[in-house]
N, C-alpha and C positions, 0 to 999 in steps of 0.2 A: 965390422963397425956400423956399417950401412943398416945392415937387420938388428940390430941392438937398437940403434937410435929409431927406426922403423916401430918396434914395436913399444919402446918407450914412448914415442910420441899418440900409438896407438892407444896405451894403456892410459894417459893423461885425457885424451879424448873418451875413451871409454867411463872413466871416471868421475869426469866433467860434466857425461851428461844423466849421471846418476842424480849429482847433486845441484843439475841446473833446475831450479826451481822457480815460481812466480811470488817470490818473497817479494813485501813491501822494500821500496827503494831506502835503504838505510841512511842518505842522505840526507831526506825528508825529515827526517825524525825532528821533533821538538819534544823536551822533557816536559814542557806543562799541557801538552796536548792530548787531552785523553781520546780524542777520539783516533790519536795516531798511536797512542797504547792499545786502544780497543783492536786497532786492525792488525796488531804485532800479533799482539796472542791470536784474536779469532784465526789468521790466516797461517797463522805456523804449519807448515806443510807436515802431513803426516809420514810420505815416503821422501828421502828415508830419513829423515830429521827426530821425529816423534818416535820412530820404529826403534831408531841406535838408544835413544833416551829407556826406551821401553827395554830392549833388550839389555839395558846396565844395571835396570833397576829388579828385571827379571831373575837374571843371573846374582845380583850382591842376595838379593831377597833368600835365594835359594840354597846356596852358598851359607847363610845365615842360619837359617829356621828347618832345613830338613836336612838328614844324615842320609847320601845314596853310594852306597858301598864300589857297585858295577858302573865305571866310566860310560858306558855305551847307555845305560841306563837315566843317567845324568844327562846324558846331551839329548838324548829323543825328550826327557820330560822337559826339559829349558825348552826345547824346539817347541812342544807342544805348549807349555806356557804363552811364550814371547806370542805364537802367530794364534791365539787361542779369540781374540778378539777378530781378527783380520776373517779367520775360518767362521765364525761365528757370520759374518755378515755377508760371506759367501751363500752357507748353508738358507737365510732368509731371503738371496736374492735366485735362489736357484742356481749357484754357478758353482763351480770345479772347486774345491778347499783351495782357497789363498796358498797355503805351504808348498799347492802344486803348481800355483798359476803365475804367481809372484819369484823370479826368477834370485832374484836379492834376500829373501828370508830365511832359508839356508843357511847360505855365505855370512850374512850376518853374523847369526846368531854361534854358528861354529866359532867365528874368528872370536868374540864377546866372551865364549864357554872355554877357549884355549886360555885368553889373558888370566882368565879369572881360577881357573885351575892348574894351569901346567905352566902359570909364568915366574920366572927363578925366585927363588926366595919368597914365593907368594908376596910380592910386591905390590901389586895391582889392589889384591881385595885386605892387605893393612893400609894401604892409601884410601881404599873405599870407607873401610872403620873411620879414618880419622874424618872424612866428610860424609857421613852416615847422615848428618839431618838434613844436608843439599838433596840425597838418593832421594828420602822422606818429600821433602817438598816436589822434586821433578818426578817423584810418582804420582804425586797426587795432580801435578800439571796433566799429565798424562790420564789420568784417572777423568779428567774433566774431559777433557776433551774425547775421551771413546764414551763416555754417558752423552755429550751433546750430540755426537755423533749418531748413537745407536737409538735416540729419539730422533732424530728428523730423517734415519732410514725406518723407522716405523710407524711413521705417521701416515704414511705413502703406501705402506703393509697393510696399517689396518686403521684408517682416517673415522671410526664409530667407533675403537674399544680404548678408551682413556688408560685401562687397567694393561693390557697389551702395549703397548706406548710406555708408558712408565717403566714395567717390569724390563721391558727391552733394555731402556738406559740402564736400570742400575747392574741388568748383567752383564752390560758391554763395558759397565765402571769397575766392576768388582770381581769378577769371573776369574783373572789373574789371581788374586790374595783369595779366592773361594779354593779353587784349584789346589793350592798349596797348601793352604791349611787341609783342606781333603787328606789329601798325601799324607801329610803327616799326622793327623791322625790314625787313619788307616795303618798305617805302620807303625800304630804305638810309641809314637814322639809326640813332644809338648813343640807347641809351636804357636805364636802370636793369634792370637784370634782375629776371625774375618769380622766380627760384628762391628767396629769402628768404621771401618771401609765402608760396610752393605750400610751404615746409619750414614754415616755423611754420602753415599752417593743416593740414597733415599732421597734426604734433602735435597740434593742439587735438584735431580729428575722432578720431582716435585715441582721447585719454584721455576724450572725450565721450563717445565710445560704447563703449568695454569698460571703464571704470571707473563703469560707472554698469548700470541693471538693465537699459539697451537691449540690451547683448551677452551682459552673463550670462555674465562671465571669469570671476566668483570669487564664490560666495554668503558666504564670511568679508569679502573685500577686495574692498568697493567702497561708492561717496559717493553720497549724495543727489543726485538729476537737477538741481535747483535751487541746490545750492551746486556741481555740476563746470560748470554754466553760468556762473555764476558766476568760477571760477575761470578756464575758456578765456579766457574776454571779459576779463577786467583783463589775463593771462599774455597775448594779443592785445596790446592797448593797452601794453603795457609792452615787448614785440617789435617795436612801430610805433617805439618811440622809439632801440632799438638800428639799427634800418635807416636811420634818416635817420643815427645817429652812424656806424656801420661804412660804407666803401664796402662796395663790390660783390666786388671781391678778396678780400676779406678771409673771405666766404660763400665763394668760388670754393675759398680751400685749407681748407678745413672739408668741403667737399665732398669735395672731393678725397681729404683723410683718411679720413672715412669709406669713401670706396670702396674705399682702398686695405688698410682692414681688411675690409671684407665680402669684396674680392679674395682678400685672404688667408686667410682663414677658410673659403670658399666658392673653392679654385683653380681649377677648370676653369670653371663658371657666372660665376664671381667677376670673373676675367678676359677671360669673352667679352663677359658685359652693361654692366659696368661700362666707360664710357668713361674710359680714359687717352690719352695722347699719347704715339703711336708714335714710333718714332727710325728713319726714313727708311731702307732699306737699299741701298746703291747696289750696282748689278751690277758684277760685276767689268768689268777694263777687260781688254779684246781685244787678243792677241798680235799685233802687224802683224809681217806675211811680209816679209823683207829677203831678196834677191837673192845 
């Protein structure tokens, strides 16, 4: 009984201090306080608060949009998914893959891949179905915040290349739903397209970093680092919710609009870069010789 309670008390302590964090005091809270809103989201911890969030949206995501026959194959791509962001920012800081250094992403993502596969009556992901545009929104929470994230580790990287800085957020925003749609292409499935994602985290990286002092657009017009983090990560969350309502078409002729005014704007560049749909020219037909 001694070694039961021993290691019960072990494992609560163990636990405890997974999710002992430097969260805002919840006490404090005032609802009309924005700037006690601003600090809820900017400081939402990403281990392992942001990580569980990530890996439910990784797993419903995958679970949803690609068909993987081999179990063992299913849990290395979720693995590779979920820590695909974490590994990413290893890789630019010169250190060991996150998947090996990080002791919890693993265990995580196993325990996320069991519910969501092997749990009785697939309970778990027709409960995810029924809250499908909450998934939608707390990805796109999460989406904001590894774009804020993967600019202010690259400004530090490369403090002269604006275009380096930028590209960095939006592949720390979108790298997950890029991955996935990959996949299933590659393996000859239909699958949600990344271009929703790659456009609104375009956006965010954008007004993240030239409406704030990282780009230094304008010394009159521009917002506090902490309230445009701020703003990305809800205008994120609030774009999670339009992608689950609009299909995919519906991005496709907004696309399309837009290029067909950058086309026009920009004739000869406009016309070469920007993809349209050509209209097939058939060769003429051949005079047959009659006798």
């Amino acid at each position: 009984m001694t070694t039961f309670n021993d290691i019960y008390s072990k494992s609560l302590d163990f636990f405890g201090n997974i999710f002992k964090t430097s969260y805002p005091e919840i006490e404090e809270f005032q609802p009309t306080d924005i700037a006690m809103w601003i600090k809820l989201v900017n400081k939402f911890p990403h281990m392992p608060y942001l990580f569980l969030i990530e890996c439910v949206c990784a797993c419903y995501f995958i679970r949803s949009f690609v068909k993987i026959h081999k179990p063992i194959f299913s849990l290395l791509f979720t693995l590779f998914v979920v820590s695909l962001t974490d590994n990413l920012s290893s890789i630019m800081r010169n250190r060991k893959l996150a998947v090996f250094e990080n002791y919890l992403i693993a265990p995580f993502t196993l325990f996320f891949w069991i519910l969501y596969n092997y749990f009785p009556f697939d309970l778990i992901y027709k409960l995810s179905k029924c809250i499908s545009m909450l998934i939608f929104m707390l990805s796109g929470f999460v989406i904001g915040h590894n774009l804020t994230r993967g600019i202010d580790e690259a400004i530090n990287l490369y403090p002269t290349s604006a275009v380096m800085v930028i590209l960095t957020g939006i592949l720390y925003g979108s790298c997950r739903h890029i991955s996935i749609y990959v996949f299933a292409r590659s393996t000859h499935q239909e699958s949600r397209s990344a271009g929703p994602v790659i456009f609104g985290t375009t956006l965010g990286a954008l007004s993240y970093y030239y409406f704030t002092d990282l780009g230094h657009i304008s010394y009159n017009f521009w917002f506090d680092k902490e309230e445009m983090r701020f703003v990305v990560i809800t205008s994120l969350t609030f774009i999670g919710i339009v992608h689950f309502i609009l299909p995919d078409w519906v991005f496709a002729k907004v696309f399309s609009g837009v290029g067909k005014v950058i086309a026009y704007f920009v004739p000869y560049y406009g016309s070469t870069w920007i993809p349209y749909r050509r209209t097939p020219v058939q060769a003429p037909a051949q005079k047959v010789k009659t006798e």
